[in-house]
C-alpha positions as CSV (number, residue, x, y, z in Angstrom):
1,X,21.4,-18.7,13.7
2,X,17.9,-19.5,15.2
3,X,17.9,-22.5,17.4
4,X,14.3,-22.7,18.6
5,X,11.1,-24.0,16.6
6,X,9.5,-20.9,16.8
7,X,12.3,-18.7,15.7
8,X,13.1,-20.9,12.5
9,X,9.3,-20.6,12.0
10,X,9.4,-17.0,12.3
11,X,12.4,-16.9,10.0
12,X,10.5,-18.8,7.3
13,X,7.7,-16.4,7.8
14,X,9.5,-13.3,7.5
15,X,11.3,-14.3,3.8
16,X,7.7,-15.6,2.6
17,X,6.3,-12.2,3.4
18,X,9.6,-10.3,2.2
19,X,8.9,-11.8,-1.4
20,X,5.2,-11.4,-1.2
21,X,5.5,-7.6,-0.5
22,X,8.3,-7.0,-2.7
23,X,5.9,-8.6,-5.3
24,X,3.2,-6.4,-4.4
25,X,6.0,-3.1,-4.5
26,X,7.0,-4.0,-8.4
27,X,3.2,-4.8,-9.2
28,X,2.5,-0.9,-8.0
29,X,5.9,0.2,-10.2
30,X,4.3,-1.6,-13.1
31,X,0.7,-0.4,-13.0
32,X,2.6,3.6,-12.2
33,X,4.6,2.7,-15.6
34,X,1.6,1.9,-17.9
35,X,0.4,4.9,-17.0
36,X,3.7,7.3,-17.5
37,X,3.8,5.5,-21.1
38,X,0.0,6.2,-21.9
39,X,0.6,9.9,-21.1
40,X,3.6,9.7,-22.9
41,X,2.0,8.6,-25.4
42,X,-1.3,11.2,-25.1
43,X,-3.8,8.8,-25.7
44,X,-6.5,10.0,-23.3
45,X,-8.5,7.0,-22.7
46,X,-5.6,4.7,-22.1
47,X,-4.1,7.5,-19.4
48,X,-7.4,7.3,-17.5
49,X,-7.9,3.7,-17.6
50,X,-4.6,2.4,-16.5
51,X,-4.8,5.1,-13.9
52,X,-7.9,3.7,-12.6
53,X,-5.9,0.6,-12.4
54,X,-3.0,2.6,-10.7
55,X,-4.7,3.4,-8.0
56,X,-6.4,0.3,-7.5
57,X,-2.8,-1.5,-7.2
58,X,-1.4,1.5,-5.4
59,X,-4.9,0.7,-2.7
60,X,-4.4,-2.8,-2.6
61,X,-0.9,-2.1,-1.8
62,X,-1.5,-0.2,1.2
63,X,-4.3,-2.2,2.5
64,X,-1.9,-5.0,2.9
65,X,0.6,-2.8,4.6
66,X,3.1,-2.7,2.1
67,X,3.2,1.1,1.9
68,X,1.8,3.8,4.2
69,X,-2.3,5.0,3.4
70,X,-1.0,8.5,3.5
71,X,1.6,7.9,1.1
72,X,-0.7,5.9,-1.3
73,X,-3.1,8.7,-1.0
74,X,0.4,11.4,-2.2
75,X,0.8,8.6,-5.4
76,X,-2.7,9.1,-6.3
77,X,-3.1,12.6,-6.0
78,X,0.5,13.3,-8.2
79,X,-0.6,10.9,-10.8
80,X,-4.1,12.8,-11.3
81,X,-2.5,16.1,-11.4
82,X,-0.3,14.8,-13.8
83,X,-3.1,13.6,-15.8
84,X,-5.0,16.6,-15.7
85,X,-1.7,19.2,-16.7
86,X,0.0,16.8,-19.5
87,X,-3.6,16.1,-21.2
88,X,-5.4,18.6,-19.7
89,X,-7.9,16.6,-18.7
């Protein structure tokens, strides 16, 4: 158990941040989901429009730190390839 100011600060900090990025994590899983269901569904203009908001929740998500750049970049590049072979887009 902390005994110091700053460490009980720190403490607080840490579980503030812990819930804002697991936020931020199912926020991602949500957007990635819309878009699975839209292919699913093979509606074209609904697969490219909730990936365009895919990858701006996947970007926002690594800009924050939550996730690596590189691997946001890998999540963006699978979900347009799987756009482009399932609808052939």
């Amino acid at each position: 158990m902390a005994h110091s100011v700053s460490a009980k600060k720190r403490i607080r900090q840490n579980a503030s941040h812990r819930a804002r990025n697991r936020w931020r994590l199912r926020a991602m899983r949500s957007a990635i989901k819309d878009f699975e269901t839209a292919i699913a569904g093979g509606d074209t203009e609904a697969a490219k429009t909730s990936l365009r908001a895919a990858c701006a929740v996947i970007d926002r998500t690594a800009q924050k730190g939550v996730i690596h750049r590189r691997q946001a970049d890998r999540r963006k590049s699978r979900l347009n390839q799987r756009l482009k072979t399932t609808l052939g887009v």
